[in-house]
N, C-alpha and C positions, 0 to 999 in steps of 0.2 A: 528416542523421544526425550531421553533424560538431558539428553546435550543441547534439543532447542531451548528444553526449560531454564536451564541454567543462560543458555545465551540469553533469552529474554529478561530476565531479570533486570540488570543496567539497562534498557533501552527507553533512550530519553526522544528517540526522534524516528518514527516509522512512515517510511517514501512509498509510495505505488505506484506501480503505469497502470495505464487507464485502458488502452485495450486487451482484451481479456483477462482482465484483471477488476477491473472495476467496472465494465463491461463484458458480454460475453464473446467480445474477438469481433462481431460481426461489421461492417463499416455500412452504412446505408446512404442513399446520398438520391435527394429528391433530380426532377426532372430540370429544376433551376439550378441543379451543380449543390445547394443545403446540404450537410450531411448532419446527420440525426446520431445518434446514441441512447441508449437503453438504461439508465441506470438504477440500482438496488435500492430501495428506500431504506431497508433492513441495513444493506452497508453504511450507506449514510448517516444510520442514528447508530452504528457501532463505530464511524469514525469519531464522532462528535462526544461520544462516550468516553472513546478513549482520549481526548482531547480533555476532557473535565478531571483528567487524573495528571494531568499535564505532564503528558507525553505530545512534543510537537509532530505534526504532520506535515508530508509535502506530495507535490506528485510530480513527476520526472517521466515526459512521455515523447516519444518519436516524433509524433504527430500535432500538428497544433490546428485549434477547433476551439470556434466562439463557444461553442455546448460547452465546453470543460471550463474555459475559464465563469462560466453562467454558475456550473456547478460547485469550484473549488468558491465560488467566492459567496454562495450559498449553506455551504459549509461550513466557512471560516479558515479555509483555509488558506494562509497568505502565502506559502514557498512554493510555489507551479514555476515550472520549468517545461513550456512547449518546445514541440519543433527541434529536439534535442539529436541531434547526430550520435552524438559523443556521453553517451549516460556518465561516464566515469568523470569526466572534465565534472559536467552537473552536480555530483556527488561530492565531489572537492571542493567545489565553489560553496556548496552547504553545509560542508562539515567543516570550513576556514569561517563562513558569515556568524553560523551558530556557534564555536568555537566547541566544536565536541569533535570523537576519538571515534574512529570506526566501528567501533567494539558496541559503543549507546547506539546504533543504527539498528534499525530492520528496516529491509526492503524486499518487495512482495511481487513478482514480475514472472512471465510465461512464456520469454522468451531467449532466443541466444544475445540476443539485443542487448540482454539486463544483466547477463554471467560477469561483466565486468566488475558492475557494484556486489553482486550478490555472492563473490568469491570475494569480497573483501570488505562487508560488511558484518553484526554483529549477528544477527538472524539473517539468515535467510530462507524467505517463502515462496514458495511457486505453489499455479493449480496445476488440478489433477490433467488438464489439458496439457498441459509444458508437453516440450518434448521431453525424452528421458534424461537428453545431458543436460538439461535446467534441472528436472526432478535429480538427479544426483546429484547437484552443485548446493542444493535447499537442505536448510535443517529440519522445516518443516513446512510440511505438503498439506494443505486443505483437502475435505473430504469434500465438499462443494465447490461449485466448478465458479470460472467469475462470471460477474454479474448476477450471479444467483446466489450469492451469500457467501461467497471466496473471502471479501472483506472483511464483513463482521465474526467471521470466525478468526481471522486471524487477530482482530481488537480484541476479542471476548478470550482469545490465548494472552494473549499478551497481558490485559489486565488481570485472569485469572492467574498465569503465575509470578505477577508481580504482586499480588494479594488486596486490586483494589476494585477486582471484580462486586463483591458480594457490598460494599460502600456504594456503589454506582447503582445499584439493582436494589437496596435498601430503598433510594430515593423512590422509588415507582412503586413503592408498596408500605409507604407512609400514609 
């Protein structure tokens, strides 16, 4: 644990995939071909949290879905990369636009999909769902699963050992 805290520190820009990560893996998809998603309202106000400490956010997902872009742009959040084959190409393209170093990253993924950024980024987080060789690749594992609070826990790390948790949480008890 000592070695996520320390990787957290520098981190100016934190990515996530969207299935089971910001959802809980499940794909649903109405009788008209629609597919629907689930998403944490809790994660939601932890990304946007950690967003007012200004640390940038992106999402970088396999799959591309009107619902996500509805979400990220509900959020605020402008770097969405759907439809992504190739996460690592995506990761480079974001770390060349933003002009930041590996090391400022976190990125937050449950899959083998995502080993690529997340063995060469600055944190790396997986849920408790990963397969093992994600959770061995992760500096730090959520105790909650995604879609069920995988997100905000990783915000509420991330600001807490960057030390701008207890500023953010001040605000709501003003």
């Amino acid at each position: 644990m000592q070695d996520a805290h320390r990787r957290a520190l520098p981190i100016k820009l934190a990515i996530f995939d969207v299935d089971g990560v910001m959802t809980d893996g499940r794909l649903i998809f109405g009788d008209d071909g629609q597919e629907y998603k689930a998403f944490n309202s809790l994660d939601g106000h932890g990304l946007k949290m950690l967003q007012s400490t200004g640390v940038e956010i992106a999402i970088i997902t396999g799959r591309s879905s009107s619902v996500v872009t509805h979400r990220a742009r509900n959020l605020g959040i402008a770097h969405l990369y759907q439809g992504v084959d190739n996460k690592l190409a995506a990761f480079q393209i974001l770390l060349a636009k933003l002009q930041l170093e590996p090391e400022h990253t976190a990125y937050m993924g449950d899959d083998v999909i995502d080993l690529p950024v997340m063995i060469r980024c600055g944190l790396a987080i997986a849920v408790p769902a990963a397969p093992a060789v994600v959770r061995q690749h992760a500096h730090f594992t959520t105790h909650l699963s995604g879609g069920n609070g995988a997100v905000r826990e990783a915000c509420e790390f991330i600001m807490q050992t960057q030390g701008s948790y207890d500023g953010v949480i001040a605000h709501y008890l003003a």
